[in-house]
N, C-alpha and C positions, 0 to 999 in steps of 0.2 A: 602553265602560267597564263595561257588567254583565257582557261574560263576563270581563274580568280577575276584578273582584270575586269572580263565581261561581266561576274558577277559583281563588282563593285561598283562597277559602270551604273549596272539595272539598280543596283538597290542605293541610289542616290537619294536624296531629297530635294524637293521642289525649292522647299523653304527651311534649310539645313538649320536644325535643333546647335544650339551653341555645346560647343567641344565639352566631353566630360574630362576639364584642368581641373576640375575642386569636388570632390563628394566627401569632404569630412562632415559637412551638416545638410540635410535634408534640403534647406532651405536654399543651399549652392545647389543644389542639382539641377540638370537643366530640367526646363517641362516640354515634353513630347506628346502633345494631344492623341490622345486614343484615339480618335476615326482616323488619325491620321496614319497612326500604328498599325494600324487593325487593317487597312487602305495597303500598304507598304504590304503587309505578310502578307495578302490576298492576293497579292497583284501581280507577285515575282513570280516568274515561274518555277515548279518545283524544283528543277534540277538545280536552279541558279541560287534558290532559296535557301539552299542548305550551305552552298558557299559562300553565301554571306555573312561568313561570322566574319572574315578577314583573317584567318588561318591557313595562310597561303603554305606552300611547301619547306619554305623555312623552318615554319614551326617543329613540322615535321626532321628537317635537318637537327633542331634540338632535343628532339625528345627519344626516346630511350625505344624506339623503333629502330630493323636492320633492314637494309635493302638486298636483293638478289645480285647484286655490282660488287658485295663488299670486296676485299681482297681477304679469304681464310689468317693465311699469312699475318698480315698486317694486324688483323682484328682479334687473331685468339688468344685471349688471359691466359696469363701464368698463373696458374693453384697451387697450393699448398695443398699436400697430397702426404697424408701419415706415413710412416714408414712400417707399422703395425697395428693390430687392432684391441684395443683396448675392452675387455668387454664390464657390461654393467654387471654385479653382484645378481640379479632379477636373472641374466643372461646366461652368467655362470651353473644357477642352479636349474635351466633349463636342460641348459645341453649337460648338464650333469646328468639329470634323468635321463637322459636319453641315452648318454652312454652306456647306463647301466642299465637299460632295457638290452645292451647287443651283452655285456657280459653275462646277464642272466640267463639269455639263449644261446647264447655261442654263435652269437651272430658276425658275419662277415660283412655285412653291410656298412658300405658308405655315410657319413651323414655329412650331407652340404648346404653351407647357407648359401641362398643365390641372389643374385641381383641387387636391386637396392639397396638393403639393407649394408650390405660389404662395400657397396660405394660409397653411401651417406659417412658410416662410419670410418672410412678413411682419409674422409672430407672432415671429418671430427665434428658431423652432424647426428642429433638424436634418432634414432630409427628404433617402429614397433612394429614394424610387419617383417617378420618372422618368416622364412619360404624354403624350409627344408627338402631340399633335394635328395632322391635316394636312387642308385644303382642297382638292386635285384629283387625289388616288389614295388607294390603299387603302393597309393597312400596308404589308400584304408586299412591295409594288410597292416601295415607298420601300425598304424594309430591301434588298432584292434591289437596288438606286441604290447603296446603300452598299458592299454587297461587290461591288460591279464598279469603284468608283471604288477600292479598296481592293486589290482586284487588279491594276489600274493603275497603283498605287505602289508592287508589289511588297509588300505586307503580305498577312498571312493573313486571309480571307474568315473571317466569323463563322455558324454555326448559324442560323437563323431555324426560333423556332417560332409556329405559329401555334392561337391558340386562337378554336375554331369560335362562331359565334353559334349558339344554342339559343331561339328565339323564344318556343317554350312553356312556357320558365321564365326570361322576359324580360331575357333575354341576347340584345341586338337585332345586336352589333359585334362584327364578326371582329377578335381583334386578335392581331397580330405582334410577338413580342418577340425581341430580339438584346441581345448584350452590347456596352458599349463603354466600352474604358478602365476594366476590370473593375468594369463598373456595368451591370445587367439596366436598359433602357430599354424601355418598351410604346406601340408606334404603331396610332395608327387614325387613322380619316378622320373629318373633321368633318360629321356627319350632322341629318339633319331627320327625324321620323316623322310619317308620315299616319295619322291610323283610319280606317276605315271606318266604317260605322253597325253591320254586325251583325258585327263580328271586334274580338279585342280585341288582333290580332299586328298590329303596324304596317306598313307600309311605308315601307323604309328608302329615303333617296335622300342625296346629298350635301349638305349643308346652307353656310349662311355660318356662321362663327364666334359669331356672334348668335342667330342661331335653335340652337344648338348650346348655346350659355348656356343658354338659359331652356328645355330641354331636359335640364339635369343636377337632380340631385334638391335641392342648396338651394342658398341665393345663394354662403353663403362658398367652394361649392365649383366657385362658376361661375366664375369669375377664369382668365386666361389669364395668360400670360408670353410674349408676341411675341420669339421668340430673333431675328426679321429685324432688329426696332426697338429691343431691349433694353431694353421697355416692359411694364408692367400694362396690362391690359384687363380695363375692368371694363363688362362689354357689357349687365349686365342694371340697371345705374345704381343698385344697392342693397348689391352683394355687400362692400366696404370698410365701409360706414355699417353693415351689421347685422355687419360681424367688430366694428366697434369698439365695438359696442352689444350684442359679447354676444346675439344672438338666433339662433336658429333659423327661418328662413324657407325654403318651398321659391317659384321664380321666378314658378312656375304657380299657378293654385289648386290647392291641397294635396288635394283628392280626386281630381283628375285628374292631378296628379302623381304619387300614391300607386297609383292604379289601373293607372296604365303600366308603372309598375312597381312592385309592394309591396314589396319586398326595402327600401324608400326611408326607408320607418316607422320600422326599425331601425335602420337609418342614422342617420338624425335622431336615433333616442335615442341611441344610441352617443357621438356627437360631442355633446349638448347635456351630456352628461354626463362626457366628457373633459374639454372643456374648462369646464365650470361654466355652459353658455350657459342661456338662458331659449328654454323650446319655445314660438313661436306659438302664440295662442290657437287661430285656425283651424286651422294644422294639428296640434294635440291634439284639436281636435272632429274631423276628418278620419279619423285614427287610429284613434279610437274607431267609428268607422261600421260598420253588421255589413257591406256591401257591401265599405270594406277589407279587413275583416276575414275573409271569406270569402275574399276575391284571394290574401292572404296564404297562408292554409290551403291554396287550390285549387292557385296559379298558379308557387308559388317553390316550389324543391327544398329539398328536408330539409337537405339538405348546407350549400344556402347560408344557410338561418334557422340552422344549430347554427353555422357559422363565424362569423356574426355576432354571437351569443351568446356563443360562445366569448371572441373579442373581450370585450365587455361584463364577461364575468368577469374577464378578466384582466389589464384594465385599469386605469387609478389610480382609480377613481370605481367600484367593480362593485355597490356598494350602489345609488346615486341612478340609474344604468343599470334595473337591475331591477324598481326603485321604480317609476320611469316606464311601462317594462312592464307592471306590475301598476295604476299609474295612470289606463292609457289602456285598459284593461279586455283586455288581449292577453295576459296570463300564460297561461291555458288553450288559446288559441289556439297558443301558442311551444311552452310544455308541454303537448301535449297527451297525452292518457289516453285508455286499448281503452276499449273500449265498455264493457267491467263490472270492477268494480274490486268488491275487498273489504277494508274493510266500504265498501260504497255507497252512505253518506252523504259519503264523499268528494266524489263526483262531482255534487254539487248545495250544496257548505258554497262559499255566497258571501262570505265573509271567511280560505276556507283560504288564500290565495292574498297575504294582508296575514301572516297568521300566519306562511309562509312566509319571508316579504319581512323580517320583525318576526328569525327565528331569523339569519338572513345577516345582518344588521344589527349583533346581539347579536354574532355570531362575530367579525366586522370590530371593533368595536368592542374587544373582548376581548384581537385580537389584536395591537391598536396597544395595550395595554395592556401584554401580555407582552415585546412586541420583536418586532414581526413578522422578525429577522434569527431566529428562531427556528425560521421555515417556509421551504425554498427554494421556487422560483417553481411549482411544479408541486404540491405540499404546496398552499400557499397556494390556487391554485387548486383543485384537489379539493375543499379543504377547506370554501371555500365552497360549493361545490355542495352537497357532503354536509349542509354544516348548513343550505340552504335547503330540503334536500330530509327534512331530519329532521322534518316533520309529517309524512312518505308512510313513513316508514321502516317501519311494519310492513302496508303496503298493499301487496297481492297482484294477480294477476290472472292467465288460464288461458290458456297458451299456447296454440298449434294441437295441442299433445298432451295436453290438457288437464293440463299440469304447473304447479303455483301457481310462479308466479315473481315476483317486488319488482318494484310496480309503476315503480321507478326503473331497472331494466333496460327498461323499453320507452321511457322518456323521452329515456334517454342512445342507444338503438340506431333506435328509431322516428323518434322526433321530432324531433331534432337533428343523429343521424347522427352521433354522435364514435365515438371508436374504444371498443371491444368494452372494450378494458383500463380505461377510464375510468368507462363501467359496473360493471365487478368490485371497483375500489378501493374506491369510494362504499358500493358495499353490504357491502367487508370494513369498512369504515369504521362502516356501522351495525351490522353484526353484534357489531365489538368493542365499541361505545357501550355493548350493551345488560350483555356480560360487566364494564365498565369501573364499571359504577356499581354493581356488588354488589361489586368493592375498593374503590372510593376509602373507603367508611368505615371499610375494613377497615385503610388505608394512615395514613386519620387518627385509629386511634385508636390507644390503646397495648395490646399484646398481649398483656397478661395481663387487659385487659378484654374479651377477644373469650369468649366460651362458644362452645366446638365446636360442640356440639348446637346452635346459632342458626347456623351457617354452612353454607352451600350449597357445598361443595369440588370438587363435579364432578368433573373426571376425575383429582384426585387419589388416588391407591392406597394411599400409603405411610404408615406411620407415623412421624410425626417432628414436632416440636416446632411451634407454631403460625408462628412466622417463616421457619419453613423452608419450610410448607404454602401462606404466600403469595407465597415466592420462586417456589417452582414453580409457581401461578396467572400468576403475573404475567409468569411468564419462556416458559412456554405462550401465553399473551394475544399478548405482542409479538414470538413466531417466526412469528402468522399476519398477522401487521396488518405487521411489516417498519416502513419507514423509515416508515409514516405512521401510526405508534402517537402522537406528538405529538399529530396531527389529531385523531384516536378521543380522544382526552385530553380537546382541547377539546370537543368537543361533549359528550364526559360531561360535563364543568364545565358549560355551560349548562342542563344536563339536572338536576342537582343542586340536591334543596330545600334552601334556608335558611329561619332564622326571624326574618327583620326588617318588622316592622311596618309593615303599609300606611299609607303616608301622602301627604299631598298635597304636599310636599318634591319636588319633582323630581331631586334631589342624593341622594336613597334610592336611583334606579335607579342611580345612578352609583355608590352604596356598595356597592350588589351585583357591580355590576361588579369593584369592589376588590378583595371581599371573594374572587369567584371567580378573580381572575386569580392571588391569595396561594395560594386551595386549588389553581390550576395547577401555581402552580411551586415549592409545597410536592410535591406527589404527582408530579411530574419528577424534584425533587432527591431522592425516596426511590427512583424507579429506577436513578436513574442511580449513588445510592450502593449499591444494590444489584448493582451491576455488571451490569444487565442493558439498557440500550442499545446494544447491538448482537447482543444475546442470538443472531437470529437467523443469525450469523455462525459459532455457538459449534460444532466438531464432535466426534461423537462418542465415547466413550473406547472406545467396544468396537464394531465391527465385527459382521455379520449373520455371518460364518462362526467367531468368537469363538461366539455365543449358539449356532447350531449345533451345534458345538464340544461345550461344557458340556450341550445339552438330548440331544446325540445323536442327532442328527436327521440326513437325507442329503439333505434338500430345505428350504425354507424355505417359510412358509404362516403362516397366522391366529397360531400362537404364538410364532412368530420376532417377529413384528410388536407383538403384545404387550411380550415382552420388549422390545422396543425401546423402546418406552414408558414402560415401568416404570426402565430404565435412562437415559433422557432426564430423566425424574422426579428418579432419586438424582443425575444429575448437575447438575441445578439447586440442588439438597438441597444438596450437597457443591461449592461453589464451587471449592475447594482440594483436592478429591480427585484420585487417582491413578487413570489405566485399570486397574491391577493390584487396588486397592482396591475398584475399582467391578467384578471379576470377582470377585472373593472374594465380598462382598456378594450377587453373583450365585447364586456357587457354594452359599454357607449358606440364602439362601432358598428355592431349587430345593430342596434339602438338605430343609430342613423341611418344604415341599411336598407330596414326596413319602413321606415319614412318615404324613403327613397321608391324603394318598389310600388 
């Protein structure tokens, strides 16, 4: 609670902008002079910067995050939990075939479904990942059963592929997958692992379907579906009692379940957090252990901590996922950061990491505010990223070419391993943030209150009316940012001081919310009346051998390029202009130009 305070304190004003009481018309809205905006975001310090939205821990108490305090007890849902499994017609004729691959061989094999799928559908949720467990061969053995019995019928034999065990980033099980009845089903064998005292790669051997349960990372996910007996197996005598109670439990004790395999951690958050479950007290204290936590960092590939992640974002819950993260002291660990970062009080601020947590919260919340039908699924996702990574947004760090680069390029490329383009958006996304919040005050206020001399117009050149000067800002702004100028929106809007009075009203942070979601989709409706949501689409009236043409040139270089700028400019200017118009215009100011020289 003192650095809200203190940051409320700093991010005061000299000459407080009147309260946003009214934004139904453009013309109520208050006016906030740009240097003076621009003065304010420059000045705070960065820590205190980010706390200035006025989203104190209240907010936090309402929003759909869990804390490490909860009481299990008190907190875990009662589910509704089937009492059988219904299967779909598509399901039926799978495990039909497969039955009759074991009658056709005289087979004594097992066939079990595992995991997931036996939970979901008990939950009376849809499931297509298919995870056949078997008892006395391997997958491929069994898949290789199927197309031989399959060519014996005269049908077309299926692909088998197989995906290799990797022991040192504890992937212990080869597994085989084929299609059938166009459905990807994945077999392995049902396995046991041995440690050793000085090795932490197991020894795999065939196991019983029991030792095979308590073996998987938590109870809801130990459950079988016997396709022989057309039965549940609940082998580890808890896995139905904690689905219906809502908990997260792993079978084993949770540090040596975790150590087996760490990948396990996030597992457990993931799913406590889809479904709303309550995390075991031990394994929250497990999680936390620097031993797991080390496993974690050492032992699992990047690839599969950012897929897991990935997940968690994009999921129905990506808030209380994260939360948990950040709960169980592993945000630094998941995200992690090079060795030096600037400024380097990042890398020692034991509350960035809540701040963080606090900015994603705010966006989520913001965005059920707007319509999330306003962000598609990949928007949405960025977007959160972007805004939990908007405390790092002007945090640097030196490549191996000693080139400063956003230390959220090494987050997205380093440490989680997503794709390269997912890095680039985030950081067009803070870049445009930063241009975004020197218009909005310029969008809200009325434009014969705007003084030139106070406005920052950057690369505009042209002389022309003040509305025209922020058509061409804004219509520049959203040909770099493309379809996720929305996203850059919001996070300017949380970025954006107001003047409402701290108070102990918990219903205040929610009025800020209001108030920001009003100045969203006020400063939307003026682009999009502006005719510039899809700006980046717009092309151009005149041609590089047009500009040629006029300068007299035989080659193109630095002043082709210019021009083209200067004519991208008048043709934001001039909505309704003509190519012929906009070479004339050409033609006169070369014209004068060259007088001029």
């Amino acid at each position: 609670m003192r650095i809200v305070s203190s940051a409320h304190r700093f991010f005061s004003f000299q000459t407080p902008p009147p309260p946003l009481s009214s934004i139904s018309k453009p013309s109520l809205l208050p006016t906030l002079r740009p240097i003076q905006f621009k003065n304010i975001i420059n000045s705070t310090p960065l820590r205190f910067r980010f706390l200035a939205l006025g989203f104190s821990h209240r907010l936090r108490a309402m929003s759909t995050t869990t804390t490490m305090t909860e009481d299990p007890a008190s907190s875990a849902p009662s589910v509704q939990v089937r009492d059988r499994i219904d299967l779909t017609d598509k399901e039926r004729l799978i495990f039909g075939r497969l039955l009759e691959v074991l009658r056709h061989f005289s087979l004594q094999t097992q066939l079990r479904v595992a995991g997931g799928w036996v939970r979901d559908k008990l939950l009376g949720r849809d499931c297509y990942d298919i995870d056949i467990a078997i008892d006395d061969m391997l997958g491929k053995e069994f898949c290789e059963k199927v197309n031989e019995y399959l060519s014996s019928k005269g049908e077309e034999a299926h692909g088998i592929g197989v995906i290799q065990c990797n022991p040192d980033q504890s992937k212990h099980l080869e597994t085989a997958r084929m299609r059938l009845f166009d459905v990807w089903i994945d077999v392995v064998n049902l396995r046991s692992e041995d440690y050793s005292e000085n090795s932490r790669i197991p020894t795999m051997r065939f196991g019983t379907a029991e030792e095979d349960a308590y073996r998987r990372d938590l109870t809801i996910n130990s459950l079988f579906y016997n396709i022989n007996t057309s039965s549940v197996e609940d082998l580890t005598r808890r896995g139905i009692a904690d689905l219906k109670s809502g908990k997260i439990v792993t079978p084993l004790p949770p540090k040596e379940t975790f150590l087996d395999d760490p990948l396990r951690v996030l597992r457990a958050i993931r799913f406590g957090a889809r479904f709303g479950f309550t995390l075991d007290g031990e394994l929250k204290k497990a999680a936390s252990d620097d031993d797991v936590k080390a496993a974690i960092a050492d032992k699992i590939s990047r690839e599969r901590v950012g897929h897991e992640i990935d997940l968690m974002v994009s999921g129905s819950q990506p808030v209380k996922a994260i939360s948990y993260v950040s709960d169980l002291l592993l945000f630094w660990v998941v995200f992690s950061l090079p060795p030096e970062v600037d400024p380097p009080t990042f890398q020692g601020c034991e509350s960035l990491d809540r701040i963080c947590v606090t900015h994603m919260d705010a966006a989520w919340n913001l965005m059920q505010l707007i319509g999330c039908s306003a962000f598609n699924d990949e928007q949405r996702r960025l977007g959160l990223y972007a805004t939990l990574f908007l405390p790092l947004r002007s945090t640097t760090y030196k490549d191996n070419k000693s080139k400063k680069v956003p230390v959220v390029n090494y987050i997205f490329r380093n440490s989680l391993k997503l794709k390269a383009s997912d890095a680039e958006t985030v950081i067009n996304v803070h870049n445009a943030t930063k241009k975004l919040l020197s218009l909005i005050p310029l969008i809200l206020s009325n434009p014969e209150d705007i003084k030139i001399a106070e406005v920052d117009w950057g690369r505009v050149t042209l002389d022309v009316p003040v509305a025209s000067k922020l058509r061409i800002l804004a219509g520049l702004l959203l040909r770099e940012i493309k379809d996720f100028w929305r996203v850059a929106l919001l996070a300017s809007v949380l970025l954006c001081p107001t003047n409402i009075d701290d108070t102990n009203d918990s219903s205040a942070e929610q009025f800020q919310l209001e108030k920001r979601s009003q100045i969203y989709k006020i400063v939307e409706n003026a682009i999009t009346d502006l005719g510039l949501e899809k700006v980046w689409e717009m092309k151009p009236l005149v041609n590089g051998k047009d500009i040629m043409s006029i300068l007299q040139l035989k080659a193109g270089g630095p002043l082709v390029r210019e021009w083209q700028q200067k004519l991208l400019e008048w043709q934001l200017a001039h909505p309704s202009g003509t190519s012929e118009e906009c070479l004339d215009w050409m033609r006169q100011t070369n014209s004068k130009r060259a007088r001029v020289e």
